[in-house]
C-alpha positions as CSV (number, residue, x, y, z in Angstrom):
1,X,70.5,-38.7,-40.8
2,X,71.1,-41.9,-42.0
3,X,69.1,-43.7,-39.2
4,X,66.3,-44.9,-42.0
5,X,63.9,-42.1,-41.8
6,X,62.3,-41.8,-45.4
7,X,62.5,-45.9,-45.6
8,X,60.4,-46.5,-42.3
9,X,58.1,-43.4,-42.6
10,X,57.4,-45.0,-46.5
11,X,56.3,-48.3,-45.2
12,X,54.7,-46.5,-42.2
13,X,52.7,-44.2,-44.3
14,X,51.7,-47.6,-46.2
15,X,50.9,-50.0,-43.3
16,X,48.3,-46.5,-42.3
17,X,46.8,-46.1,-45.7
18,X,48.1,-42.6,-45.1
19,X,50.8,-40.1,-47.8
20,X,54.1,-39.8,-46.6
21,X,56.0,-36.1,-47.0
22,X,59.5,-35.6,-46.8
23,X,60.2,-32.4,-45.5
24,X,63.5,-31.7,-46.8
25,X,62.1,-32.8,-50.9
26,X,59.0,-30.3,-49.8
27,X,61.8,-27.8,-49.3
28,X,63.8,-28.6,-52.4
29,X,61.3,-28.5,-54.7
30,X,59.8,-25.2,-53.3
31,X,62.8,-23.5,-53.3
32,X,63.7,-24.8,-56.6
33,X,67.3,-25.9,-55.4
34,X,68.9,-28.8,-53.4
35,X,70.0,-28.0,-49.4
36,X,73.5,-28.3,-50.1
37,X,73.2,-25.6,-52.6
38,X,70.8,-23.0,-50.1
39,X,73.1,-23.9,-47.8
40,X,76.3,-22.9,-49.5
41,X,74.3,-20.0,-51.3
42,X,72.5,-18.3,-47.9
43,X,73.7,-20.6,-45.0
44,X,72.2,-22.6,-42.1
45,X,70.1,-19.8,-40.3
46,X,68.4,-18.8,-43.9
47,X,67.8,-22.9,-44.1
48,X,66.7,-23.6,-41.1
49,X,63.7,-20.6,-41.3
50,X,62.6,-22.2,-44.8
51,X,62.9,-25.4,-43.0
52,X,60.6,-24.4,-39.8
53,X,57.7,-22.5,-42.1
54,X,57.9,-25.5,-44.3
55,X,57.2,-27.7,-41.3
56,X,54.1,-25.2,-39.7
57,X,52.6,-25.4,-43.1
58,X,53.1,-29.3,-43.9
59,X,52.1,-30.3,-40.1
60,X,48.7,-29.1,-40.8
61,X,47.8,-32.0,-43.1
62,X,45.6,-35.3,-41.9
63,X,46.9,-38.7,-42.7
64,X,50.5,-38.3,-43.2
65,X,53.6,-39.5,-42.3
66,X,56.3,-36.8,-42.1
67,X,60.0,-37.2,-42.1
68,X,62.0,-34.1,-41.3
69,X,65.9,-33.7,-41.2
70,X,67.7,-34.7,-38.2
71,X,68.2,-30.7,-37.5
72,X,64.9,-29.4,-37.8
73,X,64.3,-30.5,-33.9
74,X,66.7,-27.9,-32.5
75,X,64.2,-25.2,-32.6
76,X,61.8,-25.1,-29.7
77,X,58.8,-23.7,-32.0
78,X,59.6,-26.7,-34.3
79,X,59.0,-29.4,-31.4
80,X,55.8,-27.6,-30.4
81,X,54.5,-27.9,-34.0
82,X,55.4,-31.5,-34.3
83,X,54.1,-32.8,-30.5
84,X,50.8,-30.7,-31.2
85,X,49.9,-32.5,-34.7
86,X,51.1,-36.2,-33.8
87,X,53.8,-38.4,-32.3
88,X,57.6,-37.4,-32.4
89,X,59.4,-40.3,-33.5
90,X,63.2,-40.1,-33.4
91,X,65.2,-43.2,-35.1
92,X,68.6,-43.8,-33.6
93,X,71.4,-45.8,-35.1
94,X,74.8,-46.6,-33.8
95,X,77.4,-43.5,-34.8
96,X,79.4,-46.6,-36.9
97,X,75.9,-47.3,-38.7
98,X,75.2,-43.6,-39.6
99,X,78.8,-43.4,-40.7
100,X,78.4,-46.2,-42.9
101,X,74.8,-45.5,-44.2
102,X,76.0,-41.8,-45.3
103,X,79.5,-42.6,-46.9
104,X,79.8,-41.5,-50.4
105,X,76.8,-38.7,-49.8
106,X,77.8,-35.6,-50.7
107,X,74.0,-34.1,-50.5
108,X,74.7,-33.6,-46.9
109,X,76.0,-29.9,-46.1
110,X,76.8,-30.2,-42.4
111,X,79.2,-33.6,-43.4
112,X,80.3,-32.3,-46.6
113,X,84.0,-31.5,-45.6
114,X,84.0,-34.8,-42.9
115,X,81.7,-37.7,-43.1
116,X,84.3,-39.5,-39.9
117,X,82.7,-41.1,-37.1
118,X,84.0,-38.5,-34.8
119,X,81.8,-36.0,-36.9
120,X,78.6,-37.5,-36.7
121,X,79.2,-38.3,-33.0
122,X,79.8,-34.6,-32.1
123,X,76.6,-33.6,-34.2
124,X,74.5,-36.1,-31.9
125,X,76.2,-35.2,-28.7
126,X,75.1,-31.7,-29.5
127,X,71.8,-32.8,-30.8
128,X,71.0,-35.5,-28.1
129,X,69.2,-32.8,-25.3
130,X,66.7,-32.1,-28.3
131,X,66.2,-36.0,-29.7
132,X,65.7,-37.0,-26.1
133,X,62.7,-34.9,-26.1
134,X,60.7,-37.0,-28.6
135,X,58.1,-39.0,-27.6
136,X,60.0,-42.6,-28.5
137,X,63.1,-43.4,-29.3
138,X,63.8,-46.3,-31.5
139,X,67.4,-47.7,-32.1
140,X,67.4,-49.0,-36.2
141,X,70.8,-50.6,-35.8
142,X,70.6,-54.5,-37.2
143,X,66.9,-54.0,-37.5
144,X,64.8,-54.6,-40.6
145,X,62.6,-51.8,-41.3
146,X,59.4,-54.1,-41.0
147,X,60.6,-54.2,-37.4
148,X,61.1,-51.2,-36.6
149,X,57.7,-50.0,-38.4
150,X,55.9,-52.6,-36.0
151,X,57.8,-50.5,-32.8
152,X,56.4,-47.5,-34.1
153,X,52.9,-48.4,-33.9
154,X,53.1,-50.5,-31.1
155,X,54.3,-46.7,-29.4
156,X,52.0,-44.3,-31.2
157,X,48.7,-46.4,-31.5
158,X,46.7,-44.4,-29.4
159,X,47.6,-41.3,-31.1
160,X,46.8,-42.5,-34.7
């Protein structure tokens, strides 16, 4: 979250010629509700098996981009789809960058009650094991998003 996702996969899916999916908005506008709200209505576990059929049905498409939610890599099954239709990028930011990038959003349910830098750097301690497993890493901190785009197809080339 907040580490530029849907802006670099946009211009990503662009550069490529290719559509770009965001699999949280796939998710909303199946479901007919926002995540906070299927969150607060049926909680994480419910979310998080809408969120991996979601993603086993969307990673079948050609030509496309996909961004998914910064949680969606804690399930093993969910790695295994991504790595076997494409390249897993993950895009990093510093925790003060994140913090800053999501102030103010109150669409996010896991930071709804604390947004603090402390937060988010307990989320990505827990999370790191699972966004080291991607296949590249890129930091988005200070970088334009032209930049970072250029870094992404520099890595995944030969998998395009």
């Amino acid at each position: 979250m907040g580490c530029g996702k849907t802006s670099v996969g946009q211009v990503l899916a662009q550069r490529l010629g290719w559509s770009f999916v965001d699999l949280d908005q796939v998710i909303v506008q199946e479901a007919g509700r926002s995540i906070k709200e299927i969150f607060a209505e049926e909680g994480e576990p419910c979310f998080r098996t809408l969120e991996s059929k979601t993603l086993e049905r969307v990673a079948t498409g050609s030509d496309q981009v996909v961004s998914t939610g910064g949680g969606v890599v804690i399930a093993p099954i969910n790695r295994a789809v991504m790595r076997s239709h494409g390249c897993i990028v993950n895009l990093t930011a510093s925790v003060e960058t994140i913090a800053q990038r999501v102030s103010g959003d109150s669409e996010r349910p896991l930071l709804a009650d604390d947004a603090s830098v402390q937060k988010i750097r307990t989320m990505l301690d827990g999370r790191e094991q699972f966004y080291a497993d991607a296949d590249v890493r890129i930091d988005t901190t200070g970088k334009e998003i032209a930049a970072v785009v250029e870094q992404v197809l520099d890595y995944c080339k030969g998998s395009l």
